[in-house]
TORDOMI-736515 format. One record per residue (C-alpha): x, z, y; residue in three letters; residue number from 1. Coordinates in steps of 0.2 Angstrom, whole numbers. Each point is the difference from the previous one (the first is absolute). Layout:
X=X, Z=Z, Y=Y, rest=ALA, nr=NUM
...
# end
This chain:
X=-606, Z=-174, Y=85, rest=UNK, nr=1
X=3, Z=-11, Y=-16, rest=UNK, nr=2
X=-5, Z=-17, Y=11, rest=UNK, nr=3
X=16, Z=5, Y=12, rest=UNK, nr=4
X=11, Z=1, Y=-16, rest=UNK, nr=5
X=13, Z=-13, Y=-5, rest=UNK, nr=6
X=6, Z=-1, Y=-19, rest=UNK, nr=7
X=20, Z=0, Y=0, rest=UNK, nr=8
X=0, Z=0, Y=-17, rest=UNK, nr=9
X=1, Z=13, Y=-18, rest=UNK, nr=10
X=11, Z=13, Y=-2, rest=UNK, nr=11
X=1, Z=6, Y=-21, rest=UNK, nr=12
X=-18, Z=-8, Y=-3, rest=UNK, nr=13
X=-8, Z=8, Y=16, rest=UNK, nr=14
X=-4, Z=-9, Y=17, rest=UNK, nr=15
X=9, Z=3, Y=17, rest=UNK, nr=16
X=-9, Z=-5, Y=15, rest=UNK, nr=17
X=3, Z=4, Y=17, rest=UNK, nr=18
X=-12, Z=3, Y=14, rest=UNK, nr=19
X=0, Z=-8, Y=16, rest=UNK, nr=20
X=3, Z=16, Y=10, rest=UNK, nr=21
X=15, Z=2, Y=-13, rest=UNK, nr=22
X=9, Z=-15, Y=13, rest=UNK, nr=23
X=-3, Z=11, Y=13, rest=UNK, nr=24
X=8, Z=14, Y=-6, rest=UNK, nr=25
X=14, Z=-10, Y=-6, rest=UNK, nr=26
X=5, Z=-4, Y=16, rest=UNK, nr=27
X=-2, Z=17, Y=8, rest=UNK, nr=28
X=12, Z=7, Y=-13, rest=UNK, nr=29
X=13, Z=-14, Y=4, rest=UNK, nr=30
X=-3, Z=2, Y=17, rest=UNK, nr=31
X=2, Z=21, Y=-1, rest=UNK, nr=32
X=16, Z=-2, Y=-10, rest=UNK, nr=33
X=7, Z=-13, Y=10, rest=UNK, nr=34
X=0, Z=13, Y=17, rest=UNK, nr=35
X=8, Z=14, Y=-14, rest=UNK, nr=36
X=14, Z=-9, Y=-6, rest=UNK, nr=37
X=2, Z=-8, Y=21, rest=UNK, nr=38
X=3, Z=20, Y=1, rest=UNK, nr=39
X=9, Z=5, Y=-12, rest=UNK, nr=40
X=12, Z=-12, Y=-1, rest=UNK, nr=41
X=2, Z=-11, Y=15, rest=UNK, nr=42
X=15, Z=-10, Y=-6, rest=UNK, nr=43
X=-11, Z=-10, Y=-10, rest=UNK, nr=44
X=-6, Z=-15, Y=7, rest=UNK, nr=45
X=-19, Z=-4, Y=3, rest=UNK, nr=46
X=-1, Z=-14, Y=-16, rest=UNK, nr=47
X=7, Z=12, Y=-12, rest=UNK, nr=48
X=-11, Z=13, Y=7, rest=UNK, nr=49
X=-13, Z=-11, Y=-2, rest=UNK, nr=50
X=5, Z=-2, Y=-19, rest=UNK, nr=51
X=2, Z=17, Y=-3, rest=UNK, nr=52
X=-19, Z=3, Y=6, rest=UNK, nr=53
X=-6, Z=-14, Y=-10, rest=UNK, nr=54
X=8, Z=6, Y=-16, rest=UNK, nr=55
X=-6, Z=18, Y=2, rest=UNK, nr=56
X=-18, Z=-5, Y=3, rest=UNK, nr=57
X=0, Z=-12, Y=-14, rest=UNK, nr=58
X=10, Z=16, Y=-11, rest=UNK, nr=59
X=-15, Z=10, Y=7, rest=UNK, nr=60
X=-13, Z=-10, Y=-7, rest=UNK, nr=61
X=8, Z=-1, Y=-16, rest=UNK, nr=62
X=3, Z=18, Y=-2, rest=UNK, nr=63
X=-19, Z=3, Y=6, rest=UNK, nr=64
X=-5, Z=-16, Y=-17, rest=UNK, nr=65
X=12, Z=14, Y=-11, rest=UNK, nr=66
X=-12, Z=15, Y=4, rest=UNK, nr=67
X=-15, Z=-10, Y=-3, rest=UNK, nr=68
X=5, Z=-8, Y=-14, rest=UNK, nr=69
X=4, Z=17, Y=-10, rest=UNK, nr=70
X=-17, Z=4, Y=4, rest=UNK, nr=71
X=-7, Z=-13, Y=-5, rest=UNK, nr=72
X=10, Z=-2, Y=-16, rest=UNK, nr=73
X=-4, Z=17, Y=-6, rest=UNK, nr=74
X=-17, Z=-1, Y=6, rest=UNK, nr=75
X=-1, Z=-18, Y=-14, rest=UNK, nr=76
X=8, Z=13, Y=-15, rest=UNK, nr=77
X=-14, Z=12, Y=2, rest=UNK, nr=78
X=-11, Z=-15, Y=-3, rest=UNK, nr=79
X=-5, Z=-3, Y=17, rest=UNK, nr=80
X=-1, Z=-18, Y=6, rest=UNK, nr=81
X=8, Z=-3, Y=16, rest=UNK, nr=82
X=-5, Z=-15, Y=12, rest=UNK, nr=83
X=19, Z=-2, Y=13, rest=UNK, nr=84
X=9, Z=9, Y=12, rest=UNK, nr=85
X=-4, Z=-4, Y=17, rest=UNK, nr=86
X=10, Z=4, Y=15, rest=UNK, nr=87
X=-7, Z=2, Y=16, rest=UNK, nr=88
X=3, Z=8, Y=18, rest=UNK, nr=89
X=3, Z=19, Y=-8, rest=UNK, nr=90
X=9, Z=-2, Y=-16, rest=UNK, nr=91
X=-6, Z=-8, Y=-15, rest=UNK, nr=92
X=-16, Z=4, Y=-15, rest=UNK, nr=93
X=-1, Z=-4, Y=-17, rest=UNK, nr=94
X=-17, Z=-7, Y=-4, rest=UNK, nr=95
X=-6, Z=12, Y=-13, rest=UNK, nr=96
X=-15, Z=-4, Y=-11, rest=UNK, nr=97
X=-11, Z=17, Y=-1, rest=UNK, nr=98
X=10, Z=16, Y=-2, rest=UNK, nr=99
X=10, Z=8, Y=-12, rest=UNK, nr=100
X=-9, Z=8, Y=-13, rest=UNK, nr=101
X=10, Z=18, Y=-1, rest=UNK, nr=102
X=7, Z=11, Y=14, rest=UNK, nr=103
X=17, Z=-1, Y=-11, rest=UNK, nr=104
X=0, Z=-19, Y=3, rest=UNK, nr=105
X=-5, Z=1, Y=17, rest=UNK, nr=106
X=15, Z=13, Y=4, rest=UNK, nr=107
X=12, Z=-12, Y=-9, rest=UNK, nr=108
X=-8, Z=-18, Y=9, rest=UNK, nr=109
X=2, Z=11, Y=15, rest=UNK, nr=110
X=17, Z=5, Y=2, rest=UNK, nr=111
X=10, Z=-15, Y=-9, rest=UNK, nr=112
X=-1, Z=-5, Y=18, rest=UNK, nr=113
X=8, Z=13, Y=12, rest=UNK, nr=114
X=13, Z=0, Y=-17, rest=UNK, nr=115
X=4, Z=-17, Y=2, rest=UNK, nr=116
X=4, Z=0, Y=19, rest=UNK, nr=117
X=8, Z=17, Y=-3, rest=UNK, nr=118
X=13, Z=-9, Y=-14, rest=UNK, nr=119
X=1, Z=-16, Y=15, rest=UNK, nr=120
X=3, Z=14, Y=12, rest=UNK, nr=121
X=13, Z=10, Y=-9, rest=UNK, nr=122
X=8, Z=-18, Y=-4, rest=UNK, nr=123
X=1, Z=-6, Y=16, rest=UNK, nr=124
X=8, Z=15, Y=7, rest=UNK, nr=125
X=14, Z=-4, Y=-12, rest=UNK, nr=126
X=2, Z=-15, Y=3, rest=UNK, nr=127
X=2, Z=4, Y=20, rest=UNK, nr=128
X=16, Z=12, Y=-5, rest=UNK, nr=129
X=7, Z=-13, Y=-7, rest=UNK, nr=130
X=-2, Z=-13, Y=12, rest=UNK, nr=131
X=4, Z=13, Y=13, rest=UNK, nr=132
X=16, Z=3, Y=-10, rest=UNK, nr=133
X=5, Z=-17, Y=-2, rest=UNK, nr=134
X=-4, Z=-3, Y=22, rest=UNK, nr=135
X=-13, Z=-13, Y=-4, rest=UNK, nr=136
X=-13, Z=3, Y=17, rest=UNK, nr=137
X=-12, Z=-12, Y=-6, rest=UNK, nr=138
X=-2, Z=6, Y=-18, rest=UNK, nr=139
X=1, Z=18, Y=5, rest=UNK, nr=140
X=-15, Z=-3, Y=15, rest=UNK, nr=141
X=-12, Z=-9, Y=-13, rest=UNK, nr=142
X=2, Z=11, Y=-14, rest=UNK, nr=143
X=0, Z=17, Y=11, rest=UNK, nr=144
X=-16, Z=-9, Y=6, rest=UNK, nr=145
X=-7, Z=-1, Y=-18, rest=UNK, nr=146
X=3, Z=16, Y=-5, rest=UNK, nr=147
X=-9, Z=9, Y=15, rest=UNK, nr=148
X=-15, Z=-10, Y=-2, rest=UNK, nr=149
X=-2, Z=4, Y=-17, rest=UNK, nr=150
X=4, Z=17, Y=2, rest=UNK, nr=151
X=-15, Z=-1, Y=14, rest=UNK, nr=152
X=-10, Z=-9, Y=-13, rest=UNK, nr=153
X=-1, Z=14, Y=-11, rest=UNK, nr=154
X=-2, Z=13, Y=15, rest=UNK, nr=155
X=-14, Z=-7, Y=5, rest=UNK, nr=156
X=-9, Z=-5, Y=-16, rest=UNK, nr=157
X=1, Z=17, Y=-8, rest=UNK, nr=158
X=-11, Z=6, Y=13, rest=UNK, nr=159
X=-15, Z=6, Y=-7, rest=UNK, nr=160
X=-15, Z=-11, Y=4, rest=UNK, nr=161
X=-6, Z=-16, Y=-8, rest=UNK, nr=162
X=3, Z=-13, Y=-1, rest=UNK, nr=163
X=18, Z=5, Y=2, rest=UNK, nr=164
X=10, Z=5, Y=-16, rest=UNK, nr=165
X=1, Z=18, Y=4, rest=UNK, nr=166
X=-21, Z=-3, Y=0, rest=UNK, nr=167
X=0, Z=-6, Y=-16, rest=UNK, nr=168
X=11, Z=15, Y=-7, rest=UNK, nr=169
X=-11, Z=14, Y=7, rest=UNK, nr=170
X=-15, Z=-7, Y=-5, rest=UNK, nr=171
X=7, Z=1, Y=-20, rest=UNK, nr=172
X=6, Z=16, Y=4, rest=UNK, nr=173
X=-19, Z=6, Y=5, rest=UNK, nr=174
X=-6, Z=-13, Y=-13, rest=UNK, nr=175
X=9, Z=9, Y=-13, rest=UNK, nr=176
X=-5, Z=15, Y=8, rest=UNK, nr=177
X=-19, Z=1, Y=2, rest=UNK, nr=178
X=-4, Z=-15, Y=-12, rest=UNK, nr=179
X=-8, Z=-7, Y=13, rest=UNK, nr=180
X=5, Z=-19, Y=6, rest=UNK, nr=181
X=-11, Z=0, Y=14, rest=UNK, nr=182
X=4, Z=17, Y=7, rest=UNK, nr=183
X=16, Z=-4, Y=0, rest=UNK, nr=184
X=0, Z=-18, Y=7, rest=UNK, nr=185
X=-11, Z=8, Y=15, rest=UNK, nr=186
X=15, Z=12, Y=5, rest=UNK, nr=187
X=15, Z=-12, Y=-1, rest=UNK, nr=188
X=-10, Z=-12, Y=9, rest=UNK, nr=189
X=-4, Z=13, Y=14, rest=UNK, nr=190
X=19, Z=4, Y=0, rest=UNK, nr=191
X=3, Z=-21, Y=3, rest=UNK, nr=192
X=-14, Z=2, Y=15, rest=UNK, nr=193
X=7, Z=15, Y=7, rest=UNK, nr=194
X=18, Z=-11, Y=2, rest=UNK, nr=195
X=-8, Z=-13, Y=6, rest=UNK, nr=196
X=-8, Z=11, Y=15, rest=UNK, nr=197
X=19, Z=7, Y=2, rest=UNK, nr=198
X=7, Z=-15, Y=1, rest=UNK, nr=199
X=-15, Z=-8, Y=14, rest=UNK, nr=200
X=4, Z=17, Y=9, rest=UNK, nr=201
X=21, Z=-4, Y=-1, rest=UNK, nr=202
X=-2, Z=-17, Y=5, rest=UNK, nr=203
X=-12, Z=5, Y=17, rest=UNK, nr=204
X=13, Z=13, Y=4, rest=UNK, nr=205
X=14, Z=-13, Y=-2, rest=UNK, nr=206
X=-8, Z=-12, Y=13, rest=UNK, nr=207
X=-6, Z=14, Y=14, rest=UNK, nr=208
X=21, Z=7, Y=-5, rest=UNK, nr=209
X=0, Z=-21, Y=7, rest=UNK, nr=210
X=8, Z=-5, Y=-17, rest=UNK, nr=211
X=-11, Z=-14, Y=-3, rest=UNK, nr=212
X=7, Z=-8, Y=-14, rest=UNK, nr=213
X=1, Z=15, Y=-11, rest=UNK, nr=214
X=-19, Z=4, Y=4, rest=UNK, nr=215
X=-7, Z=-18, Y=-2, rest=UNK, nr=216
X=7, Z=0, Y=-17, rest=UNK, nr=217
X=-5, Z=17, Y=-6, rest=UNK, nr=218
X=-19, Z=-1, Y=7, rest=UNK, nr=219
X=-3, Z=-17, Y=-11, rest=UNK, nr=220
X=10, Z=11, Y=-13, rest=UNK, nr=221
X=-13, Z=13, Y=-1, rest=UNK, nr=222
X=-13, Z=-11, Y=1, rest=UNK, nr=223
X=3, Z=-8, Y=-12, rest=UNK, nr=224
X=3, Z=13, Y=-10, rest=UNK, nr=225
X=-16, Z=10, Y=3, rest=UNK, nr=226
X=-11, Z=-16, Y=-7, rest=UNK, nr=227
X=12, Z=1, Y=-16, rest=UNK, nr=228
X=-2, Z=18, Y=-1, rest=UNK, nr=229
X=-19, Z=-2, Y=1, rest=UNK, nr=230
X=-1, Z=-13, Y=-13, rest=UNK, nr=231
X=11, Z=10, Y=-12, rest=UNK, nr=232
X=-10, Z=13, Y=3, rest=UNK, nr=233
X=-17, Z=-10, Y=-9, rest=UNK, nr=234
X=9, Z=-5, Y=-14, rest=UNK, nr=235
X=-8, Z=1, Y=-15, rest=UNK, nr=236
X=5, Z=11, Y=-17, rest=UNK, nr=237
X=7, Z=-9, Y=-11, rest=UNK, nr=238
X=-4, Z=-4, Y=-17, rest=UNK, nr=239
X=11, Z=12, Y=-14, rest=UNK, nr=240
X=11, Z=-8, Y=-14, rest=UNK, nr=241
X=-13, Z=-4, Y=-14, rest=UNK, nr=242
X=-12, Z=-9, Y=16, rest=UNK, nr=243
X=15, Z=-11, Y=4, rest=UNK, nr=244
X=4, Z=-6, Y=-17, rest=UNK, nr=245
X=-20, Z=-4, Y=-1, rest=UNK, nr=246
X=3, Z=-11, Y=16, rest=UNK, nr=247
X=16, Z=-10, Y=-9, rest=UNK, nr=248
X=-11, Z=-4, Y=-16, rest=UNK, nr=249
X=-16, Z=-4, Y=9, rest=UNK, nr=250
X=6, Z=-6, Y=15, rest=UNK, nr=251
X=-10, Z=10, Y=8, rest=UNK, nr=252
X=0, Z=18, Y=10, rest=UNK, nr=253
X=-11, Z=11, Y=-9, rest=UNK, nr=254
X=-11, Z=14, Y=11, rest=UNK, nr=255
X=11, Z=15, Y=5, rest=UNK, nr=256
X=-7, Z=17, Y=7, rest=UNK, nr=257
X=9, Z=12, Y=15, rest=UNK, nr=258
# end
């Protein structure tokens, strides 16, 4: 993947890139919230429609660097070293270095995110009163815009399977529970794999219901998502708090066991 990324840039000392498939994407979201806004409010002429979609993907992105980034910040004050965000065809990743070293760390890395785009959500939902109030169509149709996808942001991430957020959060529930890293990596990432199937079994239904585009984009979708699962599922334990601080004054990562 990382030979199909193009660096952008650093945002607060961490590197953005995006991936290739990231272009893709781009211009379906324009594309999607182009026909919307044709529905919703027809009075608007096709260039300012075109505007509007251009804004909101480019608002989307950026609201998608927002959730990274408080991962990836929180993730750097626990001491872990994070690489750049990168986003691709389904969302966006934090490029973590190893894991975080206790399941209280790894609760609070993993739900800074689904905060964040709950706080964008909440905001932009506000911010559509108002426009609505004031009778601004174009505002009112970006920001409402905003604030669903976030909202849809967290829906989605909260679902329990890595590598999703809501992953990360029961495996340091089970962590904390059992003492057990592995054991509960091995569930969450089962979780991730049983919503990939789901989403494979959703988006062959879609195209027999002969709504192709929804099923061409959730089969990829779950695809996807069931090689991430996998990979999470292999990851290895990681070291605890005294190993870590070994590694920053040798410059090395010392042995760890399970």
């Amino acid at each position: 993947m990382r030979r199909l990324d193009v660096r952008v840039g650093h945002v607060l000392g961490i590197g953005l890139s995006l991936h290739a498939s990231w272009f893709l994407v781009f211009a379906l979201v324009v594309w999607v919230t182009m026909a919307g806004f044709a529905e919703i409010y027809p009075e608007l002429s096709a260039p300012v429609r075109l505007a509007m979609g251009l804004v909101t993907g480019v608002g989307f992105f950026a609201c998608l660097t927002v959730h990274e980034l408080a991962h990836a910040i929180t993730a750097r004050r626990s001491g872990i070293r994070v690489r750049g965000i990168t986003l691709f065809l389904f969302g966006g990743i934090a490029e973590i270095e190893g894991e975080v070293p206790t399941p209280a760390r790894e609760f609070a890395v993993a739900l800074v995110g689904p905060a964040s785009s709950l706080a964008l959500g909440a905001a932009f939902g506000l911010g559509t009163q108002w426009a609505n109030a004031a009778g601004w169509p174009v505002a009112e149709g970006i920001l409402g815009t905003l604030a669903v996808v976030n909202l849809g942001v967290v829906v989605f991430n909260l679902v329990p399977g890595l590598p999703l957020d809501g992953g990360r959060l029961l495996r340091a529930g089970l962590w904390r529970i059992t003492g057990s890293y592995v054991r509960a990596t091995r569930v969450a990432a089962a979780g991730g794999a049983l919503l990939a199937v789901l989403l494979v079994a959703l988006g062959v239904f879609l195209i027999v219901g002969e709504d192709e585009w929804g099923g061409l984009w959730y089969v990829p979708m779950g695809i996807f998502l069931w090689f991430l699962a996998r990979a999470s599922g292999r990851r290895r334990p990681p070291l605890h708090p005294g190993a870590l601080a070994l590694r920053d004054r040798e410059g090395h990562a010392p042995q760890s066991r399970p």
